[in-house]
C-alpha positions in Angstrom: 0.0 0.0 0.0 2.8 2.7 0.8 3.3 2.6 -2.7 0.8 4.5 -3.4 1.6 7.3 -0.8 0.1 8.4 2.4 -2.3 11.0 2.8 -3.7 13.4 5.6 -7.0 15.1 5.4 -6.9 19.5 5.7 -8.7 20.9 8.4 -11.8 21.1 5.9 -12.8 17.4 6.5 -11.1 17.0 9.8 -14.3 15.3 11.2 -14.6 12.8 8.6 -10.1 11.4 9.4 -8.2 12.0 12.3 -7.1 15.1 12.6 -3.0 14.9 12.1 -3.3 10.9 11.1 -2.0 9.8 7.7 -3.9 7.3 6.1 -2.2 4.9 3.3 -3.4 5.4 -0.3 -5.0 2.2 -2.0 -6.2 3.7 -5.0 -5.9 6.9 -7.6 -9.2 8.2 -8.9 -7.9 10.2 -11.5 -6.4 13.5 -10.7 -8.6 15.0 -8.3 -9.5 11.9 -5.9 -7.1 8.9 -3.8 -8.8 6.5 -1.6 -7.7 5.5 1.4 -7.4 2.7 4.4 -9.3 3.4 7.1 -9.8 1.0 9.7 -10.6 -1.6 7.4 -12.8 0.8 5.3 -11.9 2.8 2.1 -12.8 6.1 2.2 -13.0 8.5 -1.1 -11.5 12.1 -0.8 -10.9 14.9 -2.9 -7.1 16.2 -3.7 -8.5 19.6 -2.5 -9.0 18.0 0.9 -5.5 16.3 1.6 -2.0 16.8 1.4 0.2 13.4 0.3 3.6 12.4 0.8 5.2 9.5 -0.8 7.2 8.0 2.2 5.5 6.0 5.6 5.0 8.3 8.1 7.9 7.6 11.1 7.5 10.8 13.3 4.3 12.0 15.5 2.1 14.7 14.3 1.4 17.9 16.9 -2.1 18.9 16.6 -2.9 22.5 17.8 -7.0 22.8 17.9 -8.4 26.4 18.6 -11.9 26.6 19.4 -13.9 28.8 21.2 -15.2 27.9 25.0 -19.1 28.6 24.9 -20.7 30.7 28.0 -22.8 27.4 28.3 -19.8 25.3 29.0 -18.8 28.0 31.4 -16.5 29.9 29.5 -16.9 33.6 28.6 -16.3 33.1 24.8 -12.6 32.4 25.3 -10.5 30.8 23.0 -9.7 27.2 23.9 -6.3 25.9 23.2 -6.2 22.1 22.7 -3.0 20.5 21.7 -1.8 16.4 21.4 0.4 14.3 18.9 -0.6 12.0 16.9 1.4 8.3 16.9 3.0 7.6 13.3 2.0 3.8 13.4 -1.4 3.3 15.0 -2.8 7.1 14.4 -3.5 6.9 18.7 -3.7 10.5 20.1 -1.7 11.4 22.9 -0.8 14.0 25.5 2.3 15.7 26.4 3.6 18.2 28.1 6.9 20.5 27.1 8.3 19.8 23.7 9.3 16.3 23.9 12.5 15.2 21.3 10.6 11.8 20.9 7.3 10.0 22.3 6.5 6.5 23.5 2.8 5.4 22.2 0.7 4.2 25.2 -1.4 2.0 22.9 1.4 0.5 20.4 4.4 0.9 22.6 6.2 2.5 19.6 8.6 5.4 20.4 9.6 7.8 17.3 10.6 11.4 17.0 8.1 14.1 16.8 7.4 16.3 13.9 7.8 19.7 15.2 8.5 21.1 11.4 4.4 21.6 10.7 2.0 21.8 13.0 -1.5 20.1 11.9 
């Protein structure tokens, strides 16, 4: 399958893929569509909504989510910070704190460098 590539989704259809995950490709659709492996599933997704790379994915993903903290939830409106990496092998998320060189995954047990180059 890495063949093909690997591809992340844009924050555009970060609810459909994990946010920060890359997914291997399994098919082309053209120009303007891959599809990829997803938990046993292939999913169908625009160019315009992913970015590929050609090589396996060997370094965690930092994902930095801003939302806002509704007055209902307590909050005055505040933005609200949320921030976790994103294991290279089983696409687990996971929190740190500081700016680790390298994580161990809790749920695989692997331990690989994190990506600090692009934030997701």
């Amino acid at each position: 399958m890495a063949q093909l590539g690997w591809a992340r989704c844009t924050d555009r259809i970060a609810d459909t893929l994990r946010r920060g995950a890359w997914y291997p490709i399994v098919e082309t659709a053209g120009d303007d569509a891959v599809v990829v492996a997803v938990q046993n599933r292939r999913v169908r997704l625009s160019m315009h909504d992913v970015r590929v790379r050609q090589d396996e994915p060997r370094r965690w993903s930092i994902v930095v989510r801003t939302g806002v903290l509704r007055p209902t939830l307590g909050g005055q409106g505040r933005d609200l910070v949320t921030t976790y990496a994103v294991c290279p092998r089983c696409s687990e998320r996971q929190d740190f704190s500081g700016r680790p060189h390298q994580l161990e995954c809790e749920r695989c047990g692997a331990t690989s460098e994190v990506d600090w180059t692009e934030l997701c």
